[in-house]
MARFIDO-699412 format. One record per residue (C-alpha): residue in three letters; x, y, z. Coordinates in nm, 2 decimals, decimal comma, padded with zeros to 4 digits. Layout:
% MARFIDO-699412
SITE   r     px     py     pz
SITE ALA      X      Y      Z
...
***
This chain:
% MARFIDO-699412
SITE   r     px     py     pz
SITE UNK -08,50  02,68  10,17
SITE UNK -08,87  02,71  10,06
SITE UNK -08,96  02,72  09,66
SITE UNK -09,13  03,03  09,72
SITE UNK -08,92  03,26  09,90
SITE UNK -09,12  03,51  10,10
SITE UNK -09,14  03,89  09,99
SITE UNK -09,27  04,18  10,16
SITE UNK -09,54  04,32  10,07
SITE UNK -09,56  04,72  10,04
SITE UNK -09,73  04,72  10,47
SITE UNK -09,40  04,54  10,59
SITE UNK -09,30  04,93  10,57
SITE UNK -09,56  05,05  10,81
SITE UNK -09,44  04,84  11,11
SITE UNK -09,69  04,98  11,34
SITE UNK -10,00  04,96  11,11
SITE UNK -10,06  04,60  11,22
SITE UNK -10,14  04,60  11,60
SITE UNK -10,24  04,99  11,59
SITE UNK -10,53  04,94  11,40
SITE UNK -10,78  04,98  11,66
SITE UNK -10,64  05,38  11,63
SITE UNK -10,68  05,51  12,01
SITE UNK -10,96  05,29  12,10
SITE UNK -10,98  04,96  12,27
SITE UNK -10,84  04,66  12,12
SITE UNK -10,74  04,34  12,18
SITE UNK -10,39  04,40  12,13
SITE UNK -10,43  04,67  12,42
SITE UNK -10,67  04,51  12,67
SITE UNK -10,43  04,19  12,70
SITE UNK -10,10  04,37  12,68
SITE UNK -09,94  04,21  12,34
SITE UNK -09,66  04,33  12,22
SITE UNK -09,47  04,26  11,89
SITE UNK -09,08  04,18  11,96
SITE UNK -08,98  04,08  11,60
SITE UNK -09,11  04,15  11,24
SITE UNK -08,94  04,01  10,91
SITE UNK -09,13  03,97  10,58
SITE UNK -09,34  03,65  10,63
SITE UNK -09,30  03,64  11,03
SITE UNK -09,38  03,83  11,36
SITE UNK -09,31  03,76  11,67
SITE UNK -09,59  03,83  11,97
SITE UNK -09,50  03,82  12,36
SITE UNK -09,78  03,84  12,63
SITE UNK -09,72  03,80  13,00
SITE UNK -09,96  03,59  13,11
SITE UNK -10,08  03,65  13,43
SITE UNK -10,30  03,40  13,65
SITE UNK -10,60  03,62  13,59
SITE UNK -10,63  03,50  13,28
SITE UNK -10,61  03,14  13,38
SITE UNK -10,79  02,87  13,61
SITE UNK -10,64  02,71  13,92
SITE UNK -10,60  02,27  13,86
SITE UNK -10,47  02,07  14,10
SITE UNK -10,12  02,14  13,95
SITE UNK -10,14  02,48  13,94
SITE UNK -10,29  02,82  13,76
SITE UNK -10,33  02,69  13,34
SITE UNK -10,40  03,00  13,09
SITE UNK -10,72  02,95  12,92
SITE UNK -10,74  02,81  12,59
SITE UNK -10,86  03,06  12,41
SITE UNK -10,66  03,34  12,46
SITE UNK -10,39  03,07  12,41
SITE UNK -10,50  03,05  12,02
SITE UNK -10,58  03,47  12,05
SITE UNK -10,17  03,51  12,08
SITE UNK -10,09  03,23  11,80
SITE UNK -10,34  03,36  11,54
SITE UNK -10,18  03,78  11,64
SITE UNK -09,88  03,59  11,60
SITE UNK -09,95  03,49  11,23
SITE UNK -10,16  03,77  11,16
SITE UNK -09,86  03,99  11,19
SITE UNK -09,68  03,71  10,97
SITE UNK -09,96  03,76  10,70
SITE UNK -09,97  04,18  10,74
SITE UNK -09,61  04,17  10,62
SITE UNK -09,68  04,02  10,29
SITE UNK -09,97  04,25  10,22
SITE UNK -09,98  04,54  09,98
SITE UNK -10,21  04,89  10,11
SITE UNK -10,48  04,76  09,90
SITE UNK -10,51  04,42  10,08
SITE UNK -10,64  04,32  10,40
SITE UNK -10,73  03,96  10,53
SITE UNK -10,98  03,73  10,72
SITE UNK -10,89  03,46  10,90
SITE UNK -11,07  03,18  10,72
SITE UNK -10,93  02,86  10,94
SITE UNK -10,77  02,83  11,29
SITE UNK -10,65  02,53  11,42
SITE UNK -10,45  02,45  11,74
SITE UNK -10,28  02,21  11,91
SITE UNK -10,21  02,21  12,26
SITE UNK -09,92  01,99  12,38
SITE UNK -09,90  02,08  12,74
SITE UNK -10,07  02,39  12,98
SITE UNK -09,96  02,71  12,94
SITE UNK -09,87  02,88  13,27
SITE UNK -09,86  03,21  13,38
SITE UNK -09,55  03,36  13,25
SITE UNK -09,42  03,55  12,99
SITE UNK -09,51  03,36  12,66
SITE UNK -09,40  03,42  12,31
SITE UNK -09,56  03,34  11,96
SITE UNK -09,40  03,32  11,64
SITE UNK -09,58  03,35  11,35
SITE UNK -09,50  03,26  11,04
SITE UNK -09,59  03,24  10,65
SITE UNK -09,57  02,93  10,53
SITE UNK -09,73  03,02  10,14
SITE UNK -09,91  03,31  09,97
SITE UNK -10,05  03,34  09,71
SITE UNK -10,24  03,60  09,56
SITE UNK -10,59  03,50  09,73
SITE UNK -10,46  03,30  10,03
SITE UNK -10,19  03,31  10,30
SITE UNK -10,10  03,00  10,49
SITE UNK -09,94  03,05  10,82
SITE UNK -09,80  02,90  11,09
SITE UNK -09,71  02,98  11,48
SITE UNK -09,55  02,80  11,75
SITE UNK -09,61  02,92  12,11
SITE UNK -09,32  02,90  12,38
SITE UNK -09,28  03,01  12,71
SITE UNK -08,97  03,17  12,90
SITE UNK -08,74  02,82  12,87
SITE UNK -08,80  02,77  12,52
SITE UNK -09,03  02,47  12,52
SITE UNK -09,33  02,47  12,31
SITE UNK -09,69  02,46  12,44
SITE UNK -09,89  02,46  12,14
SITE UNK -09,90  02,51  11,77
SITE UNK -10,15  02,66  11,52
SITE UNK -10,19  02,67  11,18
SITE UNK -10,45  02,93  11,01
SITE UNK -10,58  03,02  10,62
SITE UNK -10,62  03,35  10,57
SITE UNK -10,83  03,52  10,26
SITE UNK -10,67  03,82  10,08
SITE UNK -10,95  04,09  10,01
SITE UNK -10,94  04,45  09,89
SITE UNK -10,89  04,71  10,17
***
């Protein structure tokens, strides 16, 4: 159990203020298909199926590309951040890291973000990314900075 329990903030009750907030326009939430399966205070889970277009063929087979890889951990803990956020507080993402432990194949693939500490300038989250069997493929970890909306 962690020291600091995670609250909601007053956004958790908005579910669908997170991954709308491109209103009726494009966004990246709508170009690559993402699509939030889970939401608790201090977590959100993101699935994306992956499709070999937005991979590269190796000699093993089609690998999704890195980068939108680390686009579905960092929605993943976005969404974790969003839920512990009041209406007058938005965020940045101020670091991103990620670790990749094996490729990531076309499939349907599922990030779970998660907040790991806030305080009342800074959110530290986590996110794991799994595909359809439940193994991991990589993990992130990401700062976010707390700013007036």
């Amino acid at each position: 159990m962690p020291n600091n329990p995670i609250t909601a903030g007053e956004r958790f009750a908005d579910i669908d203020s997170f991954s709308q907030r491109g209103a009726d326009g494009p966004h990246l939430w709508r170009t690559l298909g993402f699509r939030r399966t889970d939401w608790a205070p201090g977590s959100s889970t993101v699935e994306w199926d992956a499709t070999v277009d937005y991979g590269f063929y190796t000699p093993s087979g089609p690998v999704i590309q890195g980068g939108l890889v680390t686009a579905v951990l960092d929605s993943a803990m976005g969404g974790a951040c969003w839920t512990t956020l009041n209406n007058h507080e938005v965020f940045l993402t101020a670091d991103l890291r990620v670790e990749f432990f094996r490729p990531t194949r076309p499939g349907t693939l599922r990030a779970v973000g998660t907040v790991e500490r806030r305080t009342s300038r800074v959110v530290f989250c986590s996110a794991e990314l799994l595909d359809a069997a439940g193994s991991t493929l990589a993990a992130s970890r990401c700062t976010q900075v707390v700013l007036p909306a």
